[in-house]
C-alpha positions in Angstrom: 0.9 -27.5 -34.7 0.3 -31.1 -33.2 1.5 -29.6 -29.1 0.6 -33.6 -28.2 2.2 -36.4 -30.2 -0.6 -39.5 -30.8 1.6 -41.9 -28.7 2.0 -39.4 -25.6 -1.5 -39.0 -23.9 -1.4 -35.9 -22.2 -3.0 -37.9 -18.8 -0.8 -40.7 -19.1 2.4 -41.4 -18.0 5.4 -41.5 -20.6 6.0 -44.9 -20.8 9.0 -46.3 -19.1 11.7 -46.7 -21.8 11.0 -42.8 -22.8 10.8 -41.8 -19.4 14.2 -43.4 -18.7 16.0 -41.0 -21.4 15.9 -37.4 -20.7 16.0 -36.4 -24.3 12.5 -38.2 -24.8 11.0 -36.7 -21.6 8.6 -33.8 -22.1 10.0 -32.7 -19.0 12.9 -31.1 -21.2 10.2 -28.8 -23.0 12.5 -29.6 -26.1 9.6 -31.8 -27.6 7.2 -29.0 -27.6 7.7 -26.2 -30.1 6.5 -22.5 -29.3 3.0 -22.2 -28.5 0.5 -20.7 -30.9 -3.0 -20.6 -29.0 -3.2 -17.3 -27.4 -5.1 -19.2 -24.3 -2.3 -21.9 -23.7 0.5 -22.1 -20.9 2.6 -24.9 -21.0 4.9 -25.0 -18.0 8.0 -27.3 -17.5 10.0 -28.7 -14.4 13.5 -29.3 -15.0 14.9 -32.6 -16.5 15.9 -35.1 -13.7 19.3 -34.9 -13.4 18.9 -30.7 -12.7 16.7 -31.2 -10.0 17.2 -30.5 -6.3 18.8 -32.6 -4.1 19.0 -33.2 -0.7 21.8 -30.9 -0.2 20.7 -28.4 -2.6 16.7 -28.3 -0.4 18.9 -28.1 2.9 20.8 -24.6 1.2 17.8 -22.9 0.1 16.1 -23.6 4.1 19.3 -22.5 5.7 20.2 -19.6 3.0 16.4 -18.2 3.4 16.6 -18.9 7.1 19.8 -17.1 8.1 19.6 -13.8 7.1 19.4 -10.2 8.6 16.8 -11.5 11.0 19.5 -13.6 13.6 21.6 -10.0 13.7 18.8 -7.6 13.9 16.1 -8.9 15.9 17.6 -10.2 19.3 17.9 -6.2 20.0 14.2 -5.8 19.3 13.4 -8.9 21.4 15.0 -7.6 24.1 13.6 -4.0 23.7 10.4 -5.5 23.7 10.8 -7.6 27.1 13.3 -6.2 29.1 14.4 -9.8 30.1 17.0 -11.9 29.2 15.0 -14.9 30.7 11.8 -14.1 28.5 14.0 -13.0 25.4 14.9 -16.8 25.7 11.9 -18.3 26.6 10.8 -16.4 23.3 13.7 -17.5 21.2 12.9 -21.3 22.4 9.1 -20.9 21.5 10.0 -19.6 18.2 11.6 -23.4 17.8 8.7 -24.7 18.8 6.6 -22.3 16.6 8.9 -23.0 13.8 9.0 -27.0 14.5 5.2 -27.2 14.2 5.5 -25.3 11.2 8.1 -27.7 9.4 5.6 -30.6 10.1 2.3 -28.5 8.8 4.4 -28.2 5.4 5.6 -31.7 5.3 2.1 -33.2 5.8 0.6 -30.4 2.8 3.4 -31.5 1.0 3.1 -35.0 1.0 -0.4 -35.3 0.6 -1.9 -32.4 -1.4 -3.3 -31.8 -3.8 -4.6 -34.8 -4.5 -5.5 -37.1 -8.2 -7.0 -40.0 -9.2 -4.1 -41.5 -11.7 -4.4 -44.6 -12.7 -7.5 -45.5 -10.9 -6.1 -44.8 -7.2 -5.9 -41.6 -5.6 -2.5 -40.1 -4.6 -1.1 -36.6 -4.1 1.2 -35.3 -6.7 3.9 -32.9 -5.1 3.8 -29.6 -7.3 5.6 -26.5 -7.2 3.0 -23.3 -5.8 3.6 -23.9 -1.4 0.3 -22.3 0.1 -1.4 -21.4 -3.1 -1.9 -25.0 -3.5 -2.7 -26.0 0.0 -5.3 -22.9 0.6 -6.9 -24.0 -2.8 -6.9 -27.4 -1.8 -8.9 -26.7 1.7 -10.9 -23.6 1.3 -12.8 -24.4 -1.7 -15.2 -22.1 -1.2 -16.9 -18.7 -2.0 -15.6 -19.0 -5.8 -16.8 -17.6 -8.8 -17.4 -21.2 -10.3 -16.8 -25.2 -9.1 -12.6 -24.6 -8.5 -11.8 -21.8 -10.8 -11.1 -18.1 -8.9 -11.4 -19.1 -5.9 -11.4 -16.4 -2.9 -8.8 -17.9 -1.1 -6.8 -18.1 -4.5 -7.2 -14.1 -4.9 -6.5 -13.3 -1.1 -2.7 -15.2 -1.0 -2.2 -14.3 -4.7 -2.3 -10.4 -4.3 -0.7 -10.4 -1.0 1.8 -12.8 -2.3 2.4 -10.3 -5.0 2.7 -7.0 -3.1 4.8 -8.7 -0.2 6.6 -11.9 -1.2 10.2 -9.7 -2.3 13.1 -8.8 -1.2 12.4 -5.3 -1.4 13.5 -5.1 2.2 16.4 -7.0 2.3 17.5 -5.3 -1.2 17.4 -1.7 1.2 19.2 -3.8 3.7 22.2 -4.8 1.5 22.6 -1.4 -0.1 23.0 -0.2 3.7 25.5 -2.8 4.3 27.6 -3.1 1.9 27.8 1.0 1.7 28.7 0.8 5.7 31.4 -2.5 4.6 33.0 0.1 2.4 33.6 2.8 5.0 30.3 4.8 4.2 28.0 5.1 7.0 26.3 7.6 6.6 25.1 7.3 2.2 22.3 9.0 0.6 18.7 7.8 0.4 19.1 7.6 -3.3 22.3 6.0 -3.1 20.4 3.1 -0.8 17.8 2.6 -3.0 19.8 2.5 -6.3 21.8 0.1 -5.2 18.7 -2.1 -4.0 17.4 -1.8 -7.1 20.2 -2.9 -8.8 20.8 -6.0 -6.6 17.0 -6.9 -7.6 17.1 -6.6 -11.0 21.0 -8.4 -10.8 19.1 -11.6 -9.1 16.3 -11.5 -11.3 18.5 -11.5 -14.5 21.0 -14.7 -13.3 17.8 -16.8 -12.5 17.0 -16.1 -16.0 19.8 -17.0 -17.6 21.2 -19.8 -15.5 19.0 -21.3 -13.0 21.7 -23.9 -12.2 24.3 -20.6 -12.0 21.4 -19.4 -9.2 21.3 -22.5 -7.2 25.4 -22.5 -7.2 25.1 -19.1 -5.6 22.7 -20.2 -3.1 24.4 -23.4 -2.1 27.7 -21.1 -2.0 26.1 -18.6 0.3 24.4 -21.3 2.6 27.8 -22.3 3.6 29.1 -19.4 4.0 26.1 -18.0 6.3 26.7 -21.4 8.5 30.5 -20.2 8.6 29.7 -16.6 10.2 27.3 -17.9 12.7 29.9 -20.7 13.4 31.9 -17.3 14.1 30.3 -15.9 16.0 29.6 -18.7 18.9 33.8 -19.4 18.3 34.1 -15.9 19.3 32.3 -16.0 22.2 34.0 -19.5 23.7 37.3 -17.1 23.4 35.8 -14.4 25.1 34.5 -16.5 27.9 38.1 -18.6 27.9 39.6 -15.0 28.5 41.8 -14.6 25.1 40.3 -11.9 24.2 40.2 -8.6 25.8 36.5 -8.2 26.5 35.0 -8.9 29.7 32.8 -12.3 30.1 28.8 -10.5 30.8 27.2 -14.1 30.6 26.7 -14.4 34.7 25.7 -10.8 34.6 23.0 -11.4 31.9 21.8 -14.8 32.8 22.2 -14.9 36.7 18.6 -16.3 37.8 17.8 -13.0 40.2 17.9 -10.8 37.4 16.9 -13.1 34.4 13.3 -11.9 34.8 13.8 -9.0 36.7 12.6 -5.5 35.3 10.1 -7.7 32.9 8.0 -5.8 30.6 3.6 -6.6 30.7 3.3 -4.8 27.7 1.4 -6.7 25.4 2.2 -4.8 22.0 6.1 -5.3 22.5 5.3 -9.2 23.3 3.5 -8.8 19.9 6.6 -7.2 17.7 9.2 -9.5 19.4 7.7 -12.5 18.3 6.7 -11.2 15.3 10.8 -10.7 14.6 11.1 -13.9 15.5 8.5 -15.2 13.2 10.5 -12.7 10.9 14.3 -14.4 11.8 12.8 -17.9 11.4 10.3 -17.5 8.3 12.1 -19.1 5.2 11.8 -23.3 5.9 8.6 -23.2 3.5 10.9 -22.7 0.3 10.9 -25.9 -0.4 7.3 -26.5 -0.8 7.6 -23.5 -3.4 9.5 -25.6 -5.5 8.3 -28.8 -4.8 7.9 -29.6 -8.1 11.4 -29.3 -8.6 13.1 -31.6 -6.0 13.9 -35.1 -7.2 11.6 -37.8 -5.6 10.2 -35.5 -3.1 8.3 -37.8 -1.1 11.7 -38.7 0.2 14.4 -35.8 0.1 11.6 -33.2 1.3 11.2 -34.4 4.6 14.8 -35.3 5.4 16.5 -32.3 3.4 13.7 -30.0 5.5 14.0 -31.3 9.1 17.9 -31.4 8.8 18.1 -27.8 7.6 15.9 -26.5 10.1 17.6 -28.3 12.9 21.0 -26.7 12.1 19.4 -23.3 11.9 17.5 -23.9 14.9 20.7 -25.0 16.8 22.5 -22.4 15.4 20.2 -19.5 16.6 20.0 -20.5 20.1 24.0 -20.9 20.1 24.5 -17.4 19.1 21.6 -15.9 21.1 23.8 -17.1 24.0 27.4 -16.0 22.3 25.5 -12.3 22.4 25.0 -12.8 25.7 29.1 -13.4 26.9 29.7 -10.5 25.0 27.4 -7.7 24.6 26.1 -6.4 28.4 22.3 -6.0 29.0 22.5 -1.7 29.5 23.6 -2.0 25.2 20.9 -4.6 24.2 18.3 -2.0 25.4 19.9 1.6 25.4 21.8 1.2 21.9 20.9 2.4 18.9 23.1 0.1 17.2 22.4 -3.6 16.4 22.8 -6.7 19.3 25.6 -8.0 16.2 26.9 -4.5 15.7 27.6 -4.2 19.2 29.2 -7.9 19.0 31.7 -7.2 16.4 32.7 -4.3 18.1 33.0 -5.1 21.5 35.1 -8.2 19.7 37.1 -7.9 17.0 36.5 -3.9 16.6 39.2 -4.0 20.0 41.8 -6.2 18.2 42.6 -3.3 15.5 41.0 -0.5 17.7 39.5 0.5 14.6 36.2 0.2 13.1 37.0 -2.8 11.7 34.1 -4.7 13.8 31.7 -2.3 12.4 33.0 -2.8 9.0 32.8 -6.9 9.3 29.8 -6.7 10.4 28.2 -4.8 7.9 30.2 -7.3 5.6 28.5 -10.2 7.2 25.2 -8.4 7.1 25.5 -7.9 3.3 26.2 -11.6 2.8 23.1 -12.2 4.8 21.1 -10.1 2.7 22.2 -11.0 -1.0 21.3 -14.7 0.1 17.8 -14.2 1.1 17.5 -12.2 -2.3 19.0 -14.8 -4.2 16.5 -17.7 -2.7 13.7 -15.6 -2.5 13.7 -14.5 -6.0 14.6 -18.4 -7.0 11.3 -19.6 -5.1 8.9 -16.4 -5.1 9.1 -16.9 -9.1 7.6 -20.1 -9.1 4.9 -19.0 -6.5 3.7 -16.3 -9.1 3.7 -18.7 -12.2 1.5 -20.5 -10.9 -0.3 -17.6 -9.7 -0.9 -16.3 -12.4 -1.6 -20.0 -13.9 -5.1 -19.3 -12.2 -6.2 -16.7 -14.4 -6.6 -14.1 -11.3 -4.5 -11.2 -13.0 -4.4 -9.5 -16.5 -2.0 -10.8 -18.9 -1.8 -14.2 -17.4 0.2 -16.1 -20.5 2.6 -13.3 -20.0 3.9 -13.8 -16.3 3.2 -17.8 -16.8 4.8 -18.9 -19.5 7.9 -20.8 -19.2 10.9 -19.0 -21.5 14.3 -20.4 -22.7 16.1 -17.2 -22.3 19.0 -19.1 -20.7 22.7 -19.2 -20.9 22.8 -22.5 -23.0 21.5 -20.5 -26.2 24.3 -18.2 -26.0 26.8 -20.8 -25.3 25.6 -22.9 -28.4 26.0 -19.8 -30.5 29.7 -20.0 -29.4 29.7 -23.5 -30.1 28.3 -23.0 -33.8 30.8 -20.3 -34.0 33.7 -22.9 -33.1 34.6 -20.3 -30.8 35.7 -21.6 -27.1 35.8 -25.0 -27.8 38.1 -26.1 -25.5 36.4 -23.9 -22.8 32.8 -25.9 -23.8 34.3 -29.2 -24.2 34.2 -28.8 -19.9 30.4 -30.3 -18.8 29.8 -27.3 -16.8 30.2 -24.8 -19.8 27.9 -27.6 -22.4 25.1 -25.6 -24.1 23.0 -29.0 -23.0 23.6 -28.2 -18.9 22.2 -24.8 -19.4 19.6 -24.8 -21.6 16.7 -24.7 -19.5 13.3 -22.7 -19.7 12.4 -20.1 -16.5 9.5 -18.4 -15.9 10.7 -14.9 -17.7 7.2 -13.3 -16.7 7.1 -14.7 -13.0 10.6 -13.4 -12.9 9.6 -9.7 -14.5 6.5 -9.6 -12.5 8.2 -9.9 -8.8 11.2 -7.7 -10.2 8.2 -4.7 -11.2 6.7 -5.1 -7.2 10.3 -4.7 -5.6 10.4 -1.2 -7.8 6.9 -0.5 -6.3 7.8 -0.8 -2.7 10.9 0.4 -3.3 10.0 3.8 -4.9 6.5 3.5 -2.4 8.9 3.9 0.8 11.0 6.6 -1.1 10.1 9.0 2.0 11.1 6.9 4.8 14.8 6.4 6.0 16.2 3.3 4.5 16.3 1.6 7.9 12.5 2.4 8.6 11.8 1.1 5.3 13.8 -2.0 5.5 11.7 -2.6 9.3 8.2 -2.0 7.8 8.7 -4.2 4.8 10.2 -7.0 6.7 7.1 -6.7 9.7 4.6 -6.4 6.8 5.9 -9.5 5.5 6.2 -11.5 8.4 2.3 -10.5 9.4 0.9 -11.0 6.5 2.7 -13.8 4.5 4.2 -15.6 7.5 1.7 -15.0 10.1 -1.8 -14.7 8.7 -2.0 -17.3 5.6 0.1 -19.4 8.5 -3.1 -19.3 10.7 -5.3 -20.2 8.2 -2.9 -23.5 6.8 -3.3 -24.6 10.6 -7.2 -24.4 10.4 -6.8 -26.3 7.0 -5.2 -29.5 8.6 -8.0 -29.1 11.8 -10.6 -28.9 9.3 -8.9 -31.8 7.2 -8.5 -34.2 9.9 -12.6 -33.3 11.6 -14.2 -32.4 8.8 -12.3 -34.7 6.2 -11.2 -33.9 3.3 -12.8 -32.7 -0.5 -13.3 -34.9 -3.4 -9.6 -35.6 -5.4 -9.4 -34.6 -9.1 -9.6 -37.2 -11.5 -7.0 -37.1 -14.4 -7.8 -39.5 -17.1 -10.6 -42.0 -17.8 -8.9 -45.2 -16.0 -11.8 -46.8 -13.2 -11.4 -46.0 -9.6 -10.2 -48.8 -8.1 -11.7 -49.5 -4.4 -10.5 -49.2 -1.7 -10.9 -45.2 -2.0 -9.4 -43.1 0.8 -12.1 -41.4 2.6 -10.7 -39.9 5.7 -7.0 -37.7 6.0 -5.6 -39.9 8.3 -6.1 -42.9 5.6 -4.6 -40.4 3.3 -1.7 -39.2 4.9 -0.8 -42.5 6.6 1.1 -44.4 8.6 3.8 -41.6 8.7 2.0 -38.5 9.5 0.8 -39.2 13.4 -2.7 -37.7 13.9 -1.4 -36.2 17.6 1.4 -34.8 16.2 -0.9 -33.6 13.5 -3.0 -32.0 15.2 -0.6 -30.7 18.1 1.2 -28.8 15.2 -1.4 -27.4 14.0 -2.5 -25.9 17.2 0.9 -24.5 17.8 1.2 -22.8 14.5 -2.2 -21.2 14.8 -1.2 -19.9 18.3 2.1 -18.5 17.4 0.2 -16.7 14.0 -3.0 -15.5 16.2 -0.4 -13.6 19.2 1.0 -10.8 16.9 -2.1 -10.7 14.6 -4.2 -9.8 17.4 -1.7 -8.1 19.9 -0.8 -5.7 17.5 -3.5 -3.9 17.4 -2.9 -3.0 20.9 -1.4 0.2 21.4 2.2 0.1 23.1 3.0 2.1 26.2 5.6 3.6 28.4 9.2 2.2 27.2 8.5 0.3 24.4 6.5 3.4 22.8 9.4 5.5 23.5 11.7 3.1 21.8 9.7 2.9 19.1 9.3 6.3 18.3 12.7 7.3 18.9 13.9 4.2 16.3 11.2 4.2 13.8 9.8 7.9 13.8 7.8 7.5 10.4 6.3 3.9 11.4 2.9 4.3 13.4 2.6 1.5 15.7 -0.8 0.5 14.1 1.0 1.0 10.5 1.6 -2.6 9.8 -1.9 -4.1 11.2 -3.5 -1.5 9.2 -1.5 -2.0 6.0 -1.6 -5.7 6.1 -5.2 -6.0 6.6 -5.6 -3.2 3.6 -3.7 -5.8 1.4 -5.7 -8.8 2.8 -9.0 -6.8 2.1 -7.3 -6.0 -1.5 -8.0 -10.1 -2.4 -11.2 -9.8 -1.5 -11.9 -6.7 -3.3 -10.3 -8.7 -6.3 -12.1 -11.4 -5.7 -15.3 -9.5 -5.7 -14.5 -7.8 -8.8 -13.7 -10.4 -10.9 -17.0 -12.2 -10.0 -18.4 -9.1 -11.0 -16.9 -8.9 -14.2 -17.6 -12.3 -14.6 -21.6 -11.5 -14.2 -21.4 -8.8 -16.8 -19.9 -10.7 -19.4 -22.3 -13.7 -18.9 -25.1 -11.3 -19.1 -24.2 -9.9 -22.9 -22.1 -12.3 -24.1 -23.4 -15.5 -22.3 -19.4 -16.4 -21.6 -18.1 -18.3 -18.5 -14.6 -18.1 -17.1 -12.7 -21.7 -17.5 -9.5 -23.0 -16.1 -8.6 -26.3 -18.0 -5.5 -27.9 -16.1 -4.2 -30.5 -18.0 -0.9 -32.1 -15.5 1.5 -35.0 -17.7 2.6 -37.1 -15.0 5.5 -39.7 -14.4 6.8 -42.2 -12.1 8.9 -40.4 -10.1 11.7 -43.7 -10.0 11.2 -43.7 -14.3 15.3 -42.5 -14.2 16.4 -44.8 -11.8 15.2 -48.1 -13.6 12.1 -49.1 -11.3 9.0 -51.5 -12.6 5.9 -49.3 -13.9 4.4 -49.7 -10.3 6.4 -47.4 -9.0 4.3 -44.8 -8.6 2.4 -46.3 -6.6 4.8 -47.4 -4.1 6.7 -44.8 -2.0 8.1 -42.4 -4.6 5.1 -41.7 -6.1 4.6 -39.8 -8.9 5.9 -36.7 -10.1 4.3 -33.8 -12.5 6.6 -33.2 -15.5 4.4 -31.1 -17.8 1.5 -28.8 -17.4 -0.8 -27.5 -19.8 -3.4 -24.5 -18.5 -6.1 -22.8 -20.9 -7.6 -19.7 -19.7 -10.3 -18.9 -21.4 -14.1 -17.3 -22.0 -15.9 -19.8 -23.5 -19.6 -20.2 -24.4 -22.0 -20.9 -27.3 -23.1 -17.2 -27.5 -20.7 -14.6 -28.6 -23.3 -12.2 -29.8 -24.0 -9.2 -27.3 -27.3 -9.5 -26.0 -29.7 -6.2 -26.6 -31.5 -7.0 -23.7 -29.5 -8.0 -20.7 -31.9 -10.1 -18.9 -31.0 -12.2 -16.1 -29.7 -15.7 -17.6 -29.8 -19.0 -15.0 -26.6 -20.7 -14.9 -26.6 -24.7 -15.6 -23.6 -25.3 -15.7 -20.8 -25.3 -18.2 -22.7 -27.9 -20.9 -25.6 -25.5 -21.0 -23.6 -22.2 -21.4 -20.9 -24.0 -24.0 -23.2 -25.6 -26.3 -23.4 -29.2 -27.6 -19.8 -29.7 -27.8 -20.2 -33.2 -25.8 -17.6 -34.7 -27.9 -14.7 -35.2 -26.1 -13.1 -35.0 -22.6 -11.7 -31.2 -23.6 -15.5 -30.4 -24.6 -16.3 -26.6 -23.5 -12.8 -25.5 -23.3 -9.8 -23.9 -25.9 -8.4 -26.8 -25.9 -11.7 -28.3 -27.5 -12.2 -25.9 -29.9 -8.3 -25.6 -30.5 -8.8 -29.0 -31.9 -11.7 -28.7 -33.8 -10.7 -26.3 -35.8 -7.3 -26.9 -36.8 -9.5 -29.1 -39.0 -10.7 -25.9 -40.5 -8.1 -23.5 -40.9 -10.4 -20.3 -41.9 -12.9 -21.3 -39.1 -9.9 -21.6 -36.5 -9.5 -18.1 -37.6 -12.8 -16.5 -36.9 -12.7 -18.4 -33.1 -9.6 -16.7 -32.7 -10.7 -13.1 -33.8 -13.9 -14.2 -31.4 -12.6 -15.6 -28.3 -8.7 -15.5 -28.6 -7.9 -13.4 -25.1 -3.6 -13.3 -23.8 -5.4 -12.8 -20.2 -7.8 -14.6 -18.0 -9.0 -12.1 -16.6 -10.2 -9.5 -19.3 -13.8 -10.3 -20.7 
């Protein structure tokens, strides 16, 4: 099998008239047959005209954003200051927090990693978020020169245990049970029902990742449309048309705003963490970067405009709680700040429990939204997870699929069944045939079952709080600390060397500083003044919640969350975070045995395909040097244990390592020397000898020796 015609170098751009045609892109993945090397992942973006759009970047932000969070937490906020004034001054820095972190992402984004292409060194946007931008700045401890890196194993297996929708699963089973009258269902009902949702989400990406991003565009709206509800609502209320008394004055009056104020620093800790929590979600995009089309452009505009209208959105309706719901409920209630809303609201209209009912409705909308992006963009994270070789059966979860709708639909059409149905564009085999990562996909379904069946003991409500504080500490918080030390360290200490993709000369002048890198439209202040901000915002709950709590907030605690400790979620998330570095350690050590007796190093080939990202819109070939930039449209990864001794050693003397020419033998011969993809070559020349290497070195996984 030839996977790379003679005419297509696999560092070269397609050249422009193929590139302009989207049957003759490799992007489609319909010019690559099956793979047969055992070592090989070849991964796939979408073809241009199925990738995301402004519109389409804004929905996932807003559908991730608004979730259970903006109905949940302002009770906890309020629990945990005992102030309306500081309940605000919290919501506004959690603007500011989430502001800073909207410009940290653009300017990772935009500018790493980073290539030489063409002789000139540029940043390639690429699907991964963190994974890339942690790789990029904490190249060290590793196991070898960027390959298994420590920072690579600490997000990965924390990205794996936490980056679900477990929680939000629990939390729609609750719902949509209490929008159906049932408020009171059994544990095992909850968790069925959540597990059901997951696997539901999990399946439709597969099939139809257009038929995913429909339902996540659909649901952003309607998200915007209850919040837009709720702040209508409250401008009746307060106009007198409803028959609910107006408690703005009451809550807001400046003699009481900040009277009765909390000191206690633990519940300062856990109301910003929900607040972290309610405004995590406006990194999905760089999840998917790799997907957007001509993301130098529609990342930044798509991102700051969907934040903004959350941003404005959440501070409307913190203030529409306010008219409505007095401050004696926010703090002595056991039911939700939006519960409480609905009631108070449009529960009087019917004097029913219709508010209770509409709002559980609401909630459940909330909820199946966050699953549906999160399982969209959490998939991609993991591929290219597991693209690093960190975790058995790497091919497996990394491996792009075509398990899509289009197959079935060109069944039909082979059939002549439905042909007036498939005439219609949106029913063409051609608009859904498109690969997914199947594994990726199977891989964050099998952790939602974990934490699921984990928290089987705990009432679904406790579970749905720990999984969600777990996530925003570890995930949101922690690796957030460390991206804002990345851009500190890039902009003082400069930044490392970029990776050159093909043999073209450097051409001078070369970019040695970040500011040269990033430009004239990253400013440094700003730069750095965002970074600060995000590492202060991470830092308060990391370390203030290892304080204990005291007086009211412990009782609250205890009588709301019996089962959750208040050092529970410190202690678990550092467990998980010391986890990667067990890994880490382990896989170093595994590493060191199998060089001993078998004289074998781990290697991560990456070879990225790369295009100009204005190929489909009729541009000259110096596009990609210009503004738009270039774009990755094919990947090819080898994982792999190579070396010029497979015997096992008798004697397992210790062995100096000089590098990767020493330990692969004289295989000098071409630019793939000392990888699969060398040998791959070499001995398709030789079929019986192709053979034998594959009985010898042929692993599925990157990480068994």
């Amino acid at each position: 099998m030839d996977d790379f015609p003679p005419d297509i170098s696999m560092n070269q751009s397609v050249p422009h008239h193929a590139a302009a045609d989207d049957n003759a892109s490799l992007s489609s993945g319909d010019d690559i047959s099956e793979v047969e090397n055992p070592n090989e992942i070849i991964t796939y973006p979408p073809k241009e005209r199925f990738r995301l759009g402004i519109f389409d970047v804004m929905c996932l932000v807003i559908n991730r954003m608004i979730g259970t969070g903006i109905f949940i937490s302002p009770q906890r906020i309020m629990q945990g200051t005992h102030s309306t004034g500081a309940s605000l001054l919290l919501w506004f820095a959690g603007s500011i927090y989430c502001l800073a972190g909207v410009h940290v992402y653009i300017e990772y984004g935009l500018n790493a990693p980073r290539y030489i292409f063409r002789g000139v060194e540029q940043s390639v946007p690429r699907s991964g978020g963190d994974l890339n931008y942690l790789q990029y700045v904490y190249r060290k401890p590793g196991y070898r020169n960027d390959t298994v890196l420590l920072s690579t194993c600490l997000f990965g297996i924390a990205f794996i245990c936490l980056g679900n929708m477990a929680g939000n699963s629990i939390s729609f089973a609750m719902r949509i049970m209490g929008a159906a009258g049932n408020d009171d269902p059994k544990n095992s009902t909850v968790r069925g029902i959540a597990l059901g949702v997951a696997v539901l989400t999990c399946f439709i990406h597969t099939i139809s990742r257009r038929g995913g991003l429909f339902l996540n565009n659909v649901l952003a709206i309607v998200k915007i449309m209850i919040l837009l509800l709720i702040v209508v609502t409250a401008i009746i209320v307060g106009a007198g048309g409803l028959d609910t008394p107006n408690v703005i004055g009451e809550n807001t009056k400046p003699s009481k705003a900040f009277d009765g104020a909390l000191s206690d620093a633990n519940g300062y800790a856990q109301s910003f963490l929900a607040i972290i929590f309610a405004f995590s979600g406006f990194e999905q995009p760089n999840y998917v970067l790799g997907e957007i089309s001509h993301p130098r452009r529609k990342h930044p505009i798509s991102m700051v405009l969907g934040v903004s209208v959350v941003i404005l959105l959440y501070m409307a309706v913190n203030i529409s709680y306010m008219v409505v719901v007095p401050f004696d409920q926010y703090i002595d209630d056991q039911r939700s700040t939006a519960q409480v809303f609905f009631e108070l609201t449009f529960g009087k209209i019917s004097n029913t429990d219709q508010g209770k009912r509409i709002f559980d409705a609401f909630l459940a909308i909330a909820s199946l939204g966050n699953i549906i992006v999160m399982t969209y963009t959490a998939a991609r994270v993991k591929q290219e997870i597991a693209k690093e070789g960190i975790i058995p059966f790497a091919k497996t979860f990394a491996q792009d699929r075509d398990m899509s709708l289009g197959r079935l639909l060109k069944f039909f059409q082979r059939k002549g069944w439905f042909t007036s149905l498939l005439r219609i564009r949106w029913f063409s085999p051609e608009e859904h045939m498109e690969r997914t990562p199947v594994g990726a996909f199977a891989l964050h379904l099998c952790f939602v079952f974990i934490l699921i069946f984990a928290t089987w003991g705990m009432t679904p409500d406790d579970t749905y709080t720990l999984l969600t504080r777990l996530s925003a500490y570890t995930i949101n918080a922690f690796f957030g600390v460390l991206l804002g030390v990345g851009i500190l360290i890039l902009r003082f200490w400069g930044p490392p060397a970029a990776v050159q993709v093909d043999d073209t000369p450097v051409q001078p002048p070369i970019p040695t500083t970040w500011r040269e890198m990033t430009g004239r439209h990253i400013s440094p202040v700003l730069s750095v003044l965002s970074a600060v901000v995000y590492i202060a915002g991470g830092l308060w709950p990391i370390v203030t919640s290892w304080i204990a709590p005291t007086g009211d907030i412990k009782k609250s605690d205890e009588e709301q969350h019996e089962s959750i400790k208040w050092f529970l979620v410190p202690a678990i998330s550092w467990s998980i975070i010391a986890a990667g570095v067990i890994w880490f350690l382990g896989f170093v050590a595994v590493a060191w045995w199998t060089y001993r007796n078998y004289r074998t190093v781990f290697n991560v080939e990456k070879k990225p395909h790369f295009e100009d990202a204005n190929a489909h819109d009729s541009v000259g070939e110096n596009g990609g040097q210009g503004g738009a930039g270039f774009v990755l449209v094919h990947e090819t990864v080898y994982l792999s244990w190579t070396g010029g001794d497979f015997r096992k050693r008798k004697t397992a003397e210790p062995v100096p390592d000089h590098g990767m020419e020493e330990a692969t033998g004289n295989h000098a011969m071409n630019d793939f020397a000392g990888t699969d993809f060398d040998a791959y070559l070499r001995q398709k020349e030789d079929p019986q000898q192709q053979q034998q290497h594959q009985f010898d070195t042929g692993y599925g996984s990157g990480f068994r020796p």
